[in-house]
C-alpha positions as MATLAB code, in Angstrom:
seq = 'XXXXXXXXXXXXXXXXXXXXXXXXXXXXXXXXXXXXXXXXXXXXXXXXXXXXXXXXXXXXXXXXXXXXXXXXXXXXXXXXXXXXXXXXXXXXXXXXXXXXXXXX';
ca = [
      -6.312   -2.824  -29.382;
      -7.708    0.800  -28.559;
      -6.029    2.875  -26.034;
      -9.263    1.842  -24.047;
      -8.728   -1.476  -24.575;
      -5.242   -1.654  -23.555;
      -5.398    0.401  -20.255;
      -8.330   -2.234  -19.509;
      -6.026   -5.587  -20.076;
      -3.278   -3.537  -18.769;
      -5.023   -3.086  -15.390;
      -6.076   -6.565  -15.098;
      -2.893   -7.931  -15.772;
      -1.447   -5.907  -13.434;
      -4.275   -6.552  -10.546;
      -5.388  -10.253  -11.143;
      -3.004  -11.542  -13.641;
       0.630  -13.048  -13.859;
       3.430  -12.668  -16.721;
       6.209  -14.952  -16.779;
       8.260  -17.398  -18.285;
       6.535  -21.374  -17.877;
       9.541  -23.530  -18.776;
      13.688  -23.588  -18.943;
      13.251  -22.631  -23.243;
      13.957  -18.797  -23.154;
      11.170  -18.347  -25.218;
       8.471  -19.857  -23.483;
       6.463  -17.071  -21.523;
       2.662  -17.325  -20.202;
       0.564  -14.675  -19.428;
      -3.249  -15.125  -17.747;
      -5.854  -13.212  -15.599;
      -7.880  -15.205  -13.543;
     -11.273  -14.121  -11.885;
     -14.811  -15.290  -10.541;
     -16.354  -12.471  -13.013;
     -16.980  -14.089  -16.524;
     -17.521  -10.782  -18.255;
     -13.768   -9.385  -17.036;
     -12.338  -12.992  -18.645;
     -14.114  -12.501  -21.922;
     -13.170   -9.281  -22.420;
      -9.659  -10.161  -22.386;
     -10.246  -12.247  -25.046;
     -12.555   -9.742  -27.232;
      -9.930   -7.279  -26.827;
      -6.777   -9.219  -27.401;
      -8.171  -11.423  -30.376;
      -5.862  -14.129  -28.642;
      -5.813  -16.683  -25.941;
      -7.807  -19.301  -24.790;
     -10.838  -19.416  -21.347;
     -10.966  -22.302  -18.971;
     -13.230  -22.615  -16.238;
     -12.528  -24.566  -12.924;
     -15.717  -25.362  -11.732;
     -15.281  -25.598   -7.592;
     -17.675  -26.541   -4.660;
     -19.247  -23.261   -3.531;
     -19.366  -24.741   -0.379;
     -16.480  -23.568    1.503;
     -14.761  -19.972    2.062;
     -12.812  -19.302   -1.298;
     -14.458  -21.706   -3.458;
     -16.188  -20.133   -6.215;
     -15.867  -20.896   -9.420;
     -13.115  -19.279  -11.312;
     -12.271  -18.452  -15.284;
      -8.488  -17.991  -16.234;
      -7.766  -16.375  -19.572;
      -4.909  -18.141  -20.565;
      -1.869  -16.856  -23.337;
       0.956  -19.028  -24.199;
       2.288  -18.998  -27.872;
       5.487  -16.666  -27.623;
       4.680  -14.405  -30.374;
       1.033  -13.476  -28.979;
       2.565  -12.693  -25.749;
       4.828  -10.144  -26.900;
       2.808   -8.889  -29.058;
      -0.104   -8.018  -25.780;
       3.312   -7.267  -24.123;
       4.511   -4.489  -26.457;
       0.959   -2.781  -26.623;
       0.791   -2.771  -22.683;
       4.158   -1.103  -22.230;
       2.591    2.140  -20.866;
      -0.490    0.613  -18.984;
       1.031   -2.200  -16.508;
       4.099   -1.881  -15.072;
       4.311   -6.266  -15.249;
       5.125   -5.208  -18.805;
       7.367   -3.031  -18.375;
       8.838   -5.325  -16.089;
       8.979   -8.382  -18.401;
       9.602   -6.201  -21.969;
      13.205   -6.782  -21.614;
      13.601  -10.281  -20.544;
      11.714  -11.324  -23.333;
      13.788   -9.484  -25.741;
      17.164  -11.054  -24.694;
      16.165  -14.257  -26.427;
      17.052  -12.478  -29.604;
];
């Protein structure tokens, strides 16, 4: 990814997104961004190369039910790798850098 690039995942990992481990095996981590905003979802993906999109389609009839697209990461390996190129552009990196490398 481009410094660009980065600072952009960065801040939307940082604003919509969560980083964390998903199961009791130390190296089993997740990260994902959700938003209503297709465009912010699939640039994730452009810019990562990684990851998969879901949709959950809602209702739209009620307060807080639009339709919403996660960008999802779960194999280990791609989720450092994101991990160690955000180090200087979201502090949930940072934050989770050194967790994931006491598996090792």
């Amino acid at each position: 990814m481009s410094s660009i690039e980065r600072a952009y995942v960065g801040a939307l990992l940082d604003a919509e997104g969560s980083l964390s481990p998903h199961s009791s095996w130390p190296r089993s981590w997740r990260m994902q961004v959700s938003n209503t905003e297709v465009e912010l979802i699939s640039a994730l993906l452009r810019a990562t190369g990684v990851g998969r999109v879901y949709y959950d389609a809602r209702d739209g009839n009620t307060l807080g039910s639009k339709a919403i697209w996660t960008w999802m990461v779960q194999p280990y390996n791609d989720v450092l790798a994101i991990v160690r190129q955000l180090q200087k552009f979201s502090i949930k990196a940072q934050v989770a850098l050194p967790c994931m490398m006491e598996v090792y």
